[in-house]
PyMOL commands that place a pseudoatom at each C-alpha (Angstrom):
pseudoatom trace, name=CA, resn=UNK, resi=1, chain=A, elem=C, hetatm=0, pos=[24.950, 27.265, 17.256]
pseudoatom trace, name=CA, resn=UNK, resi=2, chain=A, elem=C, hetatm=0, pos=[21.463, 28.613, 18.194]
pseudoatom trace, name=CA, resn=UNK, resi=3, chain=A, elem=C, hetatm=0, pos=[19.838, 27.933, 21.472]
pseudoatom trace, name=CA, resn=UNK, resi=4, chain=A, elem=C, hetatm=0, pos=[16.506, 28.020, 20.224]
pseudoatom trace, name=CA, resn=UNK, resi=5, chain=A, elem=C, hetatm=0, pos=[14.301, 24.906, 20.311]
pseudoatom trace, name=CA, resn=UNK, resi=6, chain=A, elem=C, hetatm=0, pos=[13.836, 23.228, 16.361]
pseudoatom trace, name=CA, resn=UNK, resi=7, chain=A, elem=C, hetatm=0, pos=[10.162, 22.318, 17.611]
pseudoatom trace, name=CA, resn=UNK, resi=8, chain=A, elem=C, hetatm=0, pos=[9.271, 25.814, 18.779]
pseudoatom trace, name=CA, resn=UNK, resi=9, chain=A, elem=C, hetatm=0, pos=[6.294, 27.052, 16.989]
pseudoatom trace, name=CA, resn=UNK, resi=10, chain=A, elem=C, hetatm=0, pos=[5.055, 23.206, 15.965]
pseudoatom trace, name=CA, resn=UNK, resi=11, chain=A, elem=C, hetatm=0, pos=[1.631, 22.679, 16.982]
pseudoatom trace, name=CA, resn=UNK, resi=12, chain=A, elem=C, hetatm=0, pos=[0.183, 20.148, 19.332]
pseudoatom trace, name=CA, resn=UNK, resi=13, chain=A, elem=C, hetatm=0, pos=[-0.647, 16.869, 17.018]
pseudoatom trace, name=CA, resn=UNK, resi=14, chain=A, elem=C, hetatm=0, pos=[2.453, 17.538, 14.944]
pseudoatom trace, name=CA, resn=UNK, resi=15, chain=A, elem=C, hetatm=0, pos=[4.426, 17.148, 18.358]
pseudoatom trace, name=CA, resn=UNK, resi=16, chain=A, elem=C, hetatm=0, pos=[2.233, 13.815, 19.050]
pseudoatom trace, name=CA, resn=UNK, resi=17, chain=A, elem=C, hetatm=0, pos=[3.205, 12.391, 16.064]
pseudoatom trace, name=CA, resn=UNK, resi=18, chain=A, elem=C, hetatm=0, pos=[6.767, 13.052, 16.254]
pseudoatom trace, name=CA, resn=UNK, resi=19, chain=A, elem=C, hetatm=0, pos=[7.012, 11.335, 19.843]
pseudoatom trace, name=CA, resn=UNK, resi=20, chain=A, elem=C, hetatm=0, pos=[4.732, 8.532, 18.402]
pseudoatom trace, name=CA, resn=UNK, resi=21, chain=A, elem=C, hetatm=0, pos=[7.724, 7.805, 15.552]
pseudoatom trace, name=CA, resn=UNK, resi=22, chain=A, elem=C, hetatm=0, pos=[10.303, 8.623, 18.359]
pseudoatom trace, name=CA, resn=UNK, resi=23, chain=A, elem=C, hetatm=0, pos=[8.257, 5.728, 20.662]
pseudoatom trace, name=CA, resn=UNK, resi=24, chain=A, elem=C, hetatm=0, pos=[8.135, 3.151, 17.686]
pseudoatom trace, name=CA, resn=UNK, resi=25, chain=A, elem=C, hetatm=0, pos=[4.290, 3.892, 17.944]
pseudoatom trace, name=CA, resn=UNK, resi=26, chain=A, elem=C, hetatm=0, pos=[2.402, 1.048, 15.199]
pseudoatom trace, name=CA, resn=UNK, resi=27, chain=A, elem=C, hetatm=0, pos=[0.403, 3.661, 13.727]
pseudoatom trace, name=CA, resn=UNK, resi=28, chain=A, elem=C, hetatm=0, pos=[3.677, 6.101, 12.713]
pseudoatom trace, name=CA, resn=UNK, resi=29, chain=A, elem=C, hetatm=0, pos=[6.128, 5.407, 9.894]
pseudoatom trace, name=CA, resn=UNK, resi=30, chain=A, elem=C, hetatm=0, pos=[8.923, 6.425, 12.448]
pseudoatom trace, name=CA, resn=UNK, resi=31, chain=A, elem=C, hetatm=0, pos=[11.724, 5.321, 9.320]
pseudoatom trace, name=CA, resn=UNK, resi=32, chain=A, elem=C, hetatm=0, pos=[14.846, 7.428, 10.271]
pseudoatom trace, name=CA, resn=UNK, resi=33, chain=A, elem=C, hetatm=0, pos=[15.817, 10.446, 8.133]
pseudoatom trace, name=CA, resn=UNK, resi=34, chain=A, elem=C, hetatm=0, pos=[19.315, 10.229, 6.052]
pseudoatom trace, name=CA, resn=UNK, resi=35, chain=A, elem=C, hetatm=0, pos=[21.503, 12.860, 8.134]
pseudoatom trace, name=CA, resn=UNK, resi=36, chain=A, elem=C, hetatm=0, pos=[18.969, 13.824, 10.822]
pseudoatom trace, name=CA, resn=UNK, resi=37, chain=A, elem=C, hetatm=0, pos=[18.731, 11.783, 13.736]
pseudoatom trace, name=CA, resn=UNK, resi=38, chain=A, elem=C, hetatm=0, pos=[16.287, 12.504, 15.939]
pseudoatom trace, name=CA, resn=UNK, resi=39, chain=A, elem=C, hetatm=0, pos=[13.531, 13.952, 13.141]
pseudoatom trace, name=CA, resn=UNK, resi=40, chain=A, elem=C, hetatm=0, pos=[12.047, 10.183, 11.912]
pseudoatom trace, name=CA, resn=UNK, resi=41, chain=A, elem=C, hetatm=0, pos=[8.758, 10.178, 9.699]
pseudoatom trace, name=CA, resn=UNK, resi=42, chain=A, elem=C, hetatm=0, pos=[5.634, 11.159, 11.325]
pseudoatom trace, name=CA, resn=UNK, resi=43, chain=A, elem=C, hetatm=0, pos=[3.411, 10.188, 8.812]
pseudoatom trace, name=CA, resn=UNK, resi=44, chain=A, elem=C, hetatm=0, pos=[0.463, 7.572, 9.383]
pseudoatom trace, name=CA, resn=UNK, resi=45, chain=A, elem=C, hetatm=0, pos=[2.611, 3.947, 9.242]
pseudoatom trace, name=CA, resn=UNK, resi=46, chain=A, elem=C, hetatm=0, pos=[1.485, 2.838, 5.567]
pseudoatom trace, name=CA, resn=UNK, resi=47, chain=A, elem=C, hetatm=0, pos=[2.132, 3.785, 1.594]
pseudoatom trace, name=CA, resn=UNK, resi=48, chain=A, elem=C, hetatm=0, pos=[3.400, 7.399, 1.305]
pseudoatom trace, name=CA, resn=UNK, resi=49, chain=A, elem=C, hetatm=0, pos=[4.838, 8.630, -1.411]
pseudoatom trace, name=CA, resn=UNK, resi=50, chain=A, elem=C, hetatm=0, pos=[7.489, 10.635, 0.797]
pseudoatom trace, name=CA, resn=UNK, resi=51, chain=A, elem=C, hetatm=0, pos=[8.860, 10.772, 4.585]
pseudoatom trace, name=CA, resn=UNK, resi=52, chain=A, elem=C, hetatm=0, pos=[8.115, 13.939, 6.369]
pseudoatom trace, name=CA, resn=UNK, resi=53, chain=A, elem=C, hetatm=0, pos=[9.665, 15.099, 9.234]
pseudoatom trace, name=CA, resn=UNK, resi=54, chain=A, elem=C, hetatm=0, pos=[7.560, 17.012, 12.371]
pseudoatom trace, name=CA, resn=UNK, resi=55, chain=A, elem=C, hetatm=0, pos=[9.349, 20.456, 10.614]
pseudoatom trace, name=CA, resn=UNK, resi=56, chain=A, elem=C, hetatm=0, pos=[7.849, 19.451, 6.958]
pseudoatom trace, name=CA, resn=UNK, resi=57, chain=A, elem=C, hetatm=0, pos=[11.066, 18.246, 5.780]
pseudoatom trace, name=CA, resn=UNK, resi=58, chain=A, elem=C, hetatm=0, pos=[10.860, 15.293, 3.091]
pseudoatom trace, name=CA, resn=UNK, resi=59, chain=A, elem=C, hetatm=0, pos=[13.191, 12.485, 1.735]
pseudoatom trace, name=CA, resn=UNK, resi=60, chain=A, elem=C, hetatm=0, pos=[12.349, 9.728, -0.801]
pseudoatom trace, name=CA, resn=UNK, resi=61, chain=A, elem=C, hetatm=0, pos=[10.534, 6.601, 0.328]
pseudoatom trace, name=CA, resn=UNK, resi=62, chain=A, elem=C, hetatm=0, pos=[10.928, 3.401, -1.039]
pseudoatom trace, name=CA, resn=UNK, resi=63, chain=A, elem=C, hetatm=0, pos=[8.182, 1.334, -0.583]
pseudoatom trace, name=CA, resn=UNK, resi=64, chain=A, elem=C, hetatm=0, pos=[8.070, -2.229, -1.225]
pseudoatom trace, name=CA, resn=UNK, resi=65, chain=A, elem=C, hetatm=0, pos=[5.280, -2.924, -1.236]
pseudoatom trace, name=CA, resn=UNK, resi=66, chain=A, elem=C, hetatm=0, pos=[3.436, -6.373, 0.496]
pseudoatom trace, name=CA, resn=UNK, resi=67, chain=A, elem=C, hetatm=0, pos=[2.740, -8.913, -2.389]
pseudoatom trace, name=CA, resn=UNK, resi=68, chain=A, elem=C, hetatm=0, pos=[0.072, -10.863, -2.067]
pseudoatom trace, name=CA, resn=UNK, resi=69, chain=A, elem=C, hetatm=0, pos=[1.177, -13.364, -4.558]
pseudoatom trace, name=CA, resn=UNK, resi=70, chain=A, elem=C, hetatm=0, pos=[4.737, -14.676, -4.770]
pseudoatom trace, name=CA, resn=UNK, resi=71, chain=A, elem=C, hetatm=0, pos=[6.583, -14.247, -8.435]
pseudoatom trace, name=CA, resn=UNK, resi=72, chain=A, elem=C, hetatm=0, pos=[6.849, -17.924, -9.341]
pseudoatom trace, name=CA, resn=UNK, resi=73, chain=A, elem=C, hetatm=0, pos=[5.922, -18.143, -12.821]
pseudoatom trace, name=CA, resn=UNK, resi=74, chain=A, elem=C, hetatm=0, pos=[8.780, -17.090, -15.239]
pseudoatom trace, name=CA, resn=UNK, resi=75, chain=A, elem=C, hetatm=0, pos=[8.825, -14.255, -16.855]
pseudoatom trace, name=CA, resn=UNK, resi=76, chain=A, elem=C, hetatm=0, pos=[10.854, -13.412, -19.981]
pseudoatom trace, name=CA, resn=UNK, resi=77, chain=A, elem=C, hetatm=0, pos=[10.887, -10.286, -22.254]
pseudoatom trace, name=CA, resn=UNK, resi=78, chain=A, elem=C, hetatm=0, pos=[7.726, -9.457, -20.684]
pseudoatom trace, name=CA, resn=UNK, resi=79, chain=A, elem=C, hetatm=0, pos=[5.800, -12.415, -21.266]
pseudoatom trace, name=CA, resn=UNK, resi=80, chain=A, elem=C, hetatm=0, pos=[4.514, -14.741, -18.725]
pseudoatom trace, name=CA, resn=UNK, resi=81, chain=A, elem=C, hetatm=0, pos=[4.453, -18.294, -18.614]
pseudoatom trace, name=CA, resn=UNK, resi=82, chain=A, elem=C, hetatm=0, pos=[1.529, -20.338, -17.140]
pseudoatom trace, name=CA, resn=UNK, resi=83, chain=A, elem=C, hetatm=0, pos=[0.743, -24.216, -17.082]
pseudoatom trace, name=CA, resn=UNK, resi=84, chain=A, elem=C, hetatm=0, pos=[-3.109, -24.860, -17.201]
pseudoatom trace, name=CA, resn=UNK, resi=85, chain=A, elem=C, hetatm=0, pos=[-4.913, -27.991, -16.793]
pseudoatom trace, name=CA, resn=UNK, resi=86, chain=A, elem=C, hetatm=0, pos=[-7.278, -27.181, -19.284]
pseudoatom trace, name=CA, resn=UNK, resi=87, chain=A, elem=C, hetatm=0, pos=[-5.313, -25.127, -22.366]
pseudoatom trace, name=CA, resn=UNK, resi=88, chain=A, elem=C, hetatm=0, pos=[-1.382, -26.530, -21.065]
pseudoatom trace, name=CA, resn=UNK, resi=89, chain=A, elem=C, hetatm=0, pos=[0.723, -23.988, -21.597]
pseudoatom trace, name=CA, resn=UNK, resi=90, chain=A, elem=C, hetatm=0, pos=[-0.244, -20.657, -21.506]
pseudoatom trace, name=CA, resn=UNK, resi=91, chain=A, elem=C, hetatm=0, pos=[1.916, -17.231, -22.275]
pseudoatom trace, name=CA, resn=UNK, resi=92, chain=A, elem=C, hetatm=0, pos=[0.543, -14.201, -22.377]
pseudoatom trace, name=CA, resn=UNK, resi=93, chain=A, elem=C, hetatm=0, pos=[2.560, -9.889, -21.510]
pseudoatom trace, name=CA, resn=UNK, resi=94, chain=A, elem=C, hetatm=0, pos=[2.774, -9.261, -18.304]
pseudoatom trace, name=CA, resn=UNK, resi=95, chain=A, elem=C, hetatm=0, pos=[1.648, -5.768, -16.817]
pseudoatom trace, name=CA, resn=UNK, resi=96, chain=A, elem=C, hetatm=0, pos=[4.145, -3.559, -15.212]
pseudoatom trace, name=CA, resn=UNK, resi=97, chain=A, elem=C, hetatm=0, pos=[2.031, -3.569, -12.629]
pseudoatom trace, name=CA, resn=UNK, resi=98, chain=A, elem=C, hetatm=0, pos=[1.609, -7.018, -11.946]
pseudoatom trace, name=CA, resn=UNK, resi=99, chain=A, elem=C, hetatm=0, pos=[3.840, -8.561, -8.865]
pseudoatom trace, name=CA, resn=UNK, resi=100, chain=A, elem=C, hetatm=0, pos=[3.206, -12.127, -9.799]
pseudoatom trace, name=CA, resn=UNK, resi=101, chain=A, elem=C, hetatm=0, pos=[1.411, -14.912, -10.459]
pseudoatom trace, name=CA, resn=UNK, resi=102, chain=A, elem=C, hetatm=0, pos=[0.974, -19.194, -9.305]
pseudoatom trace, name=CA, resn=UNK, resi=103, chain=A, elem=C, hetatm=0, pos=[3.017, -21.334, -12.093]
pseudoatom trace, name=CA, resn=UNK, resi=104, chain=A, elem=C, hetatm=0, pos=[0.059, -23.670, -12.329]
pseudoatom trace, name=CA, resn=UNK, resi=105, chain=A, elem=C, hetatm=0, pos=[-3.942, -23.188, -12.868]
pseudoatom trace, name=CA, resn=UNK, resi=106, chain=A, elem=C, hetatm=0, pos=[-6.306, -25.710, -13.194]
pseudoatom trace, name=CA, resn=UNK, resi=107, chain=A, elem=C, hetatm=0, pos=[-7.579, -23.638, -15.522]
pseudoatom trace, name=CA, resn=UNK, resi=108, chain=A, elem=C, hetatm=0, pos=[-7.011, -20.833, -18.008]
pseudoatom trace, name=CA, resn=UNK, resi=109, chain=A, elem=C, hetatm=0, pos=[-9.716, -18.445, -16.948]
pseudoatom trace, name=CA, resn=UNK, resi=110, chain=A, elem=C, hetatm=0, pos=[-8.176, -18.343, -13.578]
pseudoatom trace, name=CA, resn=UNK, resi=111, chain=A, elem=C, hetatm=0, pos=[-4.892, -16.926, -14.544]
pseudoatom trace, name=CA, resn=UNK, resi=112, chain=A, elem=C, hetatm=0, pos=[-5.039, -13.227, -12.634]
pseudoatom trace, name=CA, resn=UNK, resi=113, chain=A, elem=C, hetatm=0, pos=[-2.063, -10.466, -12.638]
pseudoatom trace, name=CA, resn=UNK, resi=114, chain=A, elem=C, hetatm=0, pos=[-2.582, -9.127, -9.249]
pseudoatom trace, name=CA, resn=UNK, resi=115, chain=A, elem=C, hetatm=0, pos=[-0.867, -5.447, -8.379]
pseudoatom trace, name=CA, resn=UNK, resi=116, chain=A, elem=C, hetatm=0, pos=[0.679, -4.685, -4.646]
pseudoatom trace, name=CA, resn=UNK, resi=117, chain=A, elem=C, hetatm=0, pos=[-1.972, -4.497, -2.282]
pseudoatom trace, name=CA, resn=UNK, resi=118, chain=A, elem=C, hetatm=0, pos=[-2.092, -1.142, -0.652]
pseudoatom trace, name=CA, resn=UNK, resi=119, chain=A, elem=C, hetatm=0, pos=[-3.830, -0.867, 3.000]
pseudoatom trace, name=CA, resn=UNK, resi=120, chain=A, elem=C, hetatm=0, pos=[-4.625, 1.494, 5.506]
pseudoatom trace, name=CA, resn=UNK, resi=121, chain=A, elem=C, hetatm=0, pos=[-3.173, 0.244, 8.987]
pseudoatom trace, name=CA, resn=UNK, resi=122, chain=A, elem=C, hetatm=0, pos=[-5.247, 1.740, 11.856]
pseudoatom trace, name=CA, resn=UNK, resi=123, chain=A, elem=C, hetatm=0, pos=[-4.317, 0.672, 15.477]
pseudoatom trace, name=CA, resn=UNK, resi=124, chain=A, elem=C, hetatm=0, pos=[-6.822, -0.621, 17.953]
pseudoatom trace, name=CA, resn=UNK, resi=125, chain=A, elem=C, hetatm=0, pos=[-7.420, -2.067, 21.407]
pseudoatom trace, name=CA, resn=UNK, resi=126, chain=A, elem=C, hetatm=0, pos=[-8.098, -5.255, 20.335]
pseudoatom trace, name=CA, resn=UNK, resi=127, chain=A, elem=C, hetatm=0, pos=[-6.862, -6.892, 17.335]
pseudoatom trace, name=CA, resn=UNK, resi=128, chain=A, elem=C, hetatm=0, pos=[-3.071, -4.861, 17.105]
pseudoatom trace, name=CA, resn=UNK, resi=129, chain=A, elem=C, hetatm=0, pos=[-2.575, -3.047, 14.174]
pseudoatom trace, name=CA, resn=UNK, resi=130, chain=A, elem=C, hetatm=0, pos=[-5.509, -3.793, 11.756]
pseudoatom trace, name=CA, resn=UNK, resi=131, chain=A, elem=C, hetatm=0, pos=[-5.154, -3.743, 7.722]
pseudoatom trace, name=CA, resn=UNK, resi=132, chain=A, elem=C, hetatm=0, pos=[-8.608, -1.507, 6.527]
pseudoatom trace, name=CA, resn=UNK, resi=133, chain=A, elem=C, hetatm=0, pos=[-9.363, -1.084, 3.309]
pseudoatom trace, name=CA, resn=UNK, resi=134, chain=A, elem=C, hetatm=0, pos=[-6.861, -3.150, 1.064]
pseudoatom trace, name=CA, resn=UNK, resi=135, chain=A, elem=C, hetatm=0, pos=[-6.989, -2.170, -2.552]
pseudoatom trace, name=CA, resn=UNK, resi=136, chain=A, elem=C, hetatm=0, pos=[-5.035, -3.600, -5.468]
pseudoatom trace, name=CA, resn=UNK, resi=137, chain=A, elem=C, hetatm=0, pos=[-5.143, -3.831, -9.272]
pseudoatom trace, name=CA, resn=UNK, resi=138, chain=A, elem=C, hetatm=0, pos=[-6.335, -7.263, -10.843]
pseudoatom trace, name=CA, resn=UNK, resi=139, chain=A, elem=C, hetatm=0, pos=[-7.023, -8.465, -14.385]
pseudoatom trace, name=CA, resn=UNK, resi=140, chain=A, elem=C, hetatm=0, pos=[-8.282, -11.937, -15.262]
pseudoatom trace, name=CA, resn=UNK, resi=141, chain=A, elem=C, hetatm=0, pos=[-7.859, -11.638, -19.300]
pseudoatom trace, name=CA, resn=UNK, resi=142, chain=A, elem=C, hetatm=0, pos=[-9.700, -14.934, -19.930]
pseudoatom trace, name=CA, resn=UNK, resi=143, chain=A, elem=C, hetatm=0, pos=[-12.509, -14.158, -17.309]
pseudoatom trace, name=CA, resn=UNK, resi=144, chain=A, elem=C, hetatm=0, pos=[-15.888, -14.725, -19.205]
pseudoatom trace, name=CA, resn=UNK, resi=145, chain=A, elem=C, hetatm=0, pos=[-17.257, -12.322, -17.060]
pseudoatom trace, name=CA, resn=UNK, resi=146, chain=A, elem=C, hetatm=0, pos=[-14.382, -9.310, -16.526]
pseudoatom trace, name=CA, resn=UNK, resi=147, chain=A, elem=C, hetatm=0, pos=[-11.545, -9.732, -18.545]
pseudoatom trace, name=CA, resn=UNK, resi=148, chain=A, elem=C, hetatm=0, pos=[-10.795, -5.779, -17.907]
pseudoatom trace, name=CA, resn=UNK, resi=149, chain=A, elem=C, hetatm=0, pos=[-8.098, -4.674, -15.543]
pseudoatom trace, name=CA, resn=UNK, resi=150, chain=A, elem=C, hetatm=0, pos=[-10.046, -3.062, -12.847]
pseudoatom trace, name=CA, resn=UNK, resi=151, chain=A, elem=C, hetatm=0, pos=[-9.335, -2.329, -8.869]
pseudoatom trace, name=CA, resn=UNK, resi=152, chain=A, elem=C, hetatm=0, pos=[-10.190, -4.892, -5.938]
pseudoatom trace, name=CA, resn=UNK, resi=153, chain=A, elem=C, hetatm=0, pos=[-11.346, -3.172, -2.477]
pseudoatom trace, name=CA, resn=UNK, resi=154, chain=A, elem=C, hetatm=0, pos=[-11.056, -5.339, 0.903]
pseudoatom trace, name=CA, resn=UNK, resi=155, chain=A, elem=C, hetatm=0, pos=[-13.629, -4.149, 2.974]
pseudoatom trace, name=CA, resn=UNK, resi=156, chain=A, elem=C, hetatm=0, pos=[-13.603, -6.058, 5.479]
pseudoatom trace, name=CA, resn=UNK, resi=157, chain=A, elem=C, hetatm=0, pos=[-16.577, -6.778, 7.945]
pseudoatom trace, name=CA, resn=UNK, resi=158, chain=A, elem=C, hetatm=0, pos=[-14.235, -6.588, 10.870]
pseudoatom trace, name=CA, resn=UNK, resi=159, chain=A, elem=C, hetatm=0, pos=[-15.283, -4.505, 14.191]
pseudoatom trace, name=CA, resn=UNK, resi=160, chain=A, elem=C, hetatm=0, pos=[-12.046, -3.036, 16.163]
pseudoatom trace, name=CA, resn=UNK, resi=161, chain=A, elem=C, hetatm=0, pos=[-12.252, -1.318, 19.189]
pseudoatom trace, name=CA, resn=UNK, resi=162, chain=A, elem=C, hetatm=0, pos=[-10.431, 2.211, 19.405]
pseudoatom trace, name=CA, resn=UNK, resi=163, chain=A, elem=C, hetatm=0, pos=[-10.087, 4.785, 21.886]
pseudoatom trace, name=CA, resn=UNK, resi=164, chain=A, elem=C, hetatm=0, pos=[-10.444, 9.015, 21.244]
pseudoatom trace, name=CA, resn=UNK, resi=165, chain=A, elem=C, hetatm=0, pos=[-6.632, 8.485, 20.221]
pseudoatom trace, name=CA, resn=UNK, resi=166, chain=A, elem=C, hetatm=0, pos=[-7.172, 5.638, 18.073]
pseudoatom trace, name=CA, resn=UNK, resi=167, chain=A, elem=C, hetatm=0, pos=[-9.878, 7.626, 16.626]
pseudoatom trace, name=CA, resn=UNK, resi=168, chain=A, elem=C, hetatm=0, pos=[-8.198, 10.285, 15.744]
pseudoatom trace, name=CA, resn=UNK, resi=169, chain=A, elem=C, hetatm=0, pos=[-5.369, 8.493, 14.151]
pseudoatom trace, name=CA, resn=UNK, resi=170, chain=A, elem=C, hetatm=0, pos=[-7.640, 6.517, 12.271]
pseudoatom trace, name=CA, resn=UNK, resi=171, chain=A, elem=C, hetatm=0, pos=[-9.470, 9.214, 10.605]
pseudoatom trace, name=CA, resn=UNK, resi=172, chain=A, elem=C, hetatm=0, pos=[-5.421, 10.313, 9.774]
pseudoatom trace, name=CA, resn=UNK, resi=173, chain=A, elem=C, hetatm=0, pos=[-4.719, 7.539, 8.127]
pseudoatom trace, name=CA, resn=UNK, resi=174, chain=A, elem=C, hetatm=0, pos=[-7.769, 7.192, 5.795]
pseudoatom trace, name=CA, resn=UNK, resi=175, chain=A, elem=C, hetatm=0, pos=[-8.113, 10.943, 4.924]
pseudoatom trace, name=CA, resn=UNK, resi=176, chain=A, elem=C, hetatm=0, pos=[-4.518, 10.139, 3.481]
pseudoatom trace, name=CA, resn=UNK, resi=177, chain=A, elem=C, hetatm=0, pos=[-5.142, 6.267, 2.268]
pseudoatom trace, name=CA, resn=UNK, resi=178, chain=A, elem=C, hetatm=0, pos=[-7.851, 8.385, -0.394]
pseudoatom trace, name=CA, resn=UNK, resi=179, chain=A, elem=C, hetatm=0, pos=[-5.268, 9.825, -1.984]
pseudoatom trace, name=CA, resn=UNK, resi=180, chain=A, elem=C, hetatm=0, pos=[-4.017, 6.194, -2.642]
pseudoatom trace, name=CA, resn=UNK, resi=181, chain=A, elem=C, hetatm=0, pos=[-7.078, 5.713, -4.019]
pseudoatom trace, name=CA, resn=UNK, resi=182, chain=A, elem=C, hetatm=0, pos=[-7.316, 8.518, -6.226]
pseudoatom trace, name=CA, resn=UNK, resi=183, chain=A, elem=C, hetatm=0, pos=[-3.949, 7.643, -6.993]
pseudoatom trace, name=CA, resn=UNK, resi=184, chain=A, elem=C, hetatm=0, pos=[-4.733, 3.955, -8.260]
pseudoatom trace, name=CA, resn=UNK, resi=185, chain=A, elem=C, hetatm=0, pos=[-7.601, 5.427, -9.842]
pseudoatom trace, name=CA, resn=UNK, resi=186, chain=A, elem=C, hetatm=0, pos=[-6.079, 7.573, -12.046]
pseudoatom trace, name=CA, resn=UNK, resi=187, chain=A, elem=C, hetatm=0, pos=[-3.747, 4.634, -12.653]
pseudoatom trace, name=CA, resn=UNK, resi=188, chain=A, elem=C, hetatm=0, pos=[-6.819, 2.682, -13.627]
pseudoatom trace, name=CA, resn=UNK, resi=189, chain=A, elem=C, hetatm=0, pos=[-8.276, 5.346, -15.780]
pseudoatom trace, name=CA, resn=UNK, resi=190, chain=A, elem=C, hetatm=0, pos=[-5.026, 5.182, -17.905]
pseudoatom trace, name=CA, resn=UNK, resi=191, chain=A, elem=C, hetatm=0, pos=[-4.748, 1.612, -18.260]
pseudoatom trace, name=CA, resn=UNK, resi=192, chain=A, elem=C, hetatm=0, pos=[-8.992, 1.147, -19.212]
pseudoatom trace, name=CA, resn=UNK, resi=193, chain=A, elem=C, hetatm=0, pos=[-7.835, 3.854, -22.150]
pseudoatom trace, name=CA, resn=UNK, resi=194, chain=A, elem=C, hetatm=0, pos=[-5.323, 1.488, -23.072]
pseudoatom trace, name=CA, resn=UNK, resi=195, chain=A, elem=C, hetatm=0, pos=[-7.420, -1.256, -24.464]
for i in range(1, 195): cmd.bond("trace and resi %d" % i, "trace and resi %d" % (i + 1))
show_as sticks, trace
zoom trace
């Protein structure tokens, strides 16, 4: 057994982080690792593909993610089944991507498969942990005007007070909520070659 301290040699913010997860901080992930208690995640406290430990050490993360829309319509062999007031009923595939849909529309056009939403959560001085930047998926495929799966961005108009620390973790969490983004992008760009 070595005496040696496992953080020797981490830097400053890593060290932050890791007592942030260790504090239950809102900002950091903090989900314990498998085997290692003690070493939580100190990643920014929203979708990541994996946990990391203050030492760099990863483990799978399952993310479920929030749905915005509960799964109430049935689904069966990958088809979806919808009751309109205008067309009756409607059944149409369902995306792999979708999370769900309302078992009624007034009306046909306003059928939408809606993907998870994915946010940045920053927190601030005023307002708790705020959701920034909430982007999911959509297609309405009997829109007149955008049938087309494409991405939805929240940007909301929303002012938040934050501190140098709250600052700083922000700019954390959206350097790595763009790589969501370029994530669901390439997504995207895969399902627009689709069609």
């Amino acid at each position: 057994m070595s005496d040696r301290d496992p953080l020797e040699g981490v830097g400053p913010d890593r060290l932050a982080w890791h007592q942030g997860a260790l504090d239950r901080d809102p900002a950091v992930c903090a989900e314990e690792q498998p085997d290692k208690p003690g070493f939580p995640c100190v990643r920014p406290k929203f979708f990541h593909d994996v946990h990391e430990d203050v030492l760099g050490r990863t483990w799978p993360f399952a993310f479920e993610g929030r749905l915005t829309v509960a799964h109430r319509a049935p689904v069966a062999d990958g088809m979806v089944t919808v009751q309109t007031g205008d067309h009756g009923t409607v059944v149409l595939p369902e995306p792999t991507w979708c999370t769900g849909h309302k078992a009624a529309e007034p009306y046909r056009e306003d059928i939408e498969h809606q993907g998870t939403e994915l946010v940045a959560t920053i927190p601030t001085l005023c307002h708790r942990p705020a959701d920034v930047l909430g982007v999911q998926l959509v297609q309405r495929p009997f829109s007149p005007s955008e049938p087309r799966v494409h991405a939805v961005l929240n940007a909301s108009e929303d002012m938040h007070a934050l501190n140098s620390a709250g600052l700083d973790v922000a700019a954390a969490v959206l350097v790595e909520h763009a790589a969501t983004l370029r994530h669901l992008a390439r997504q995207l760009a895969a399902l627009e070659v689709q069609r």
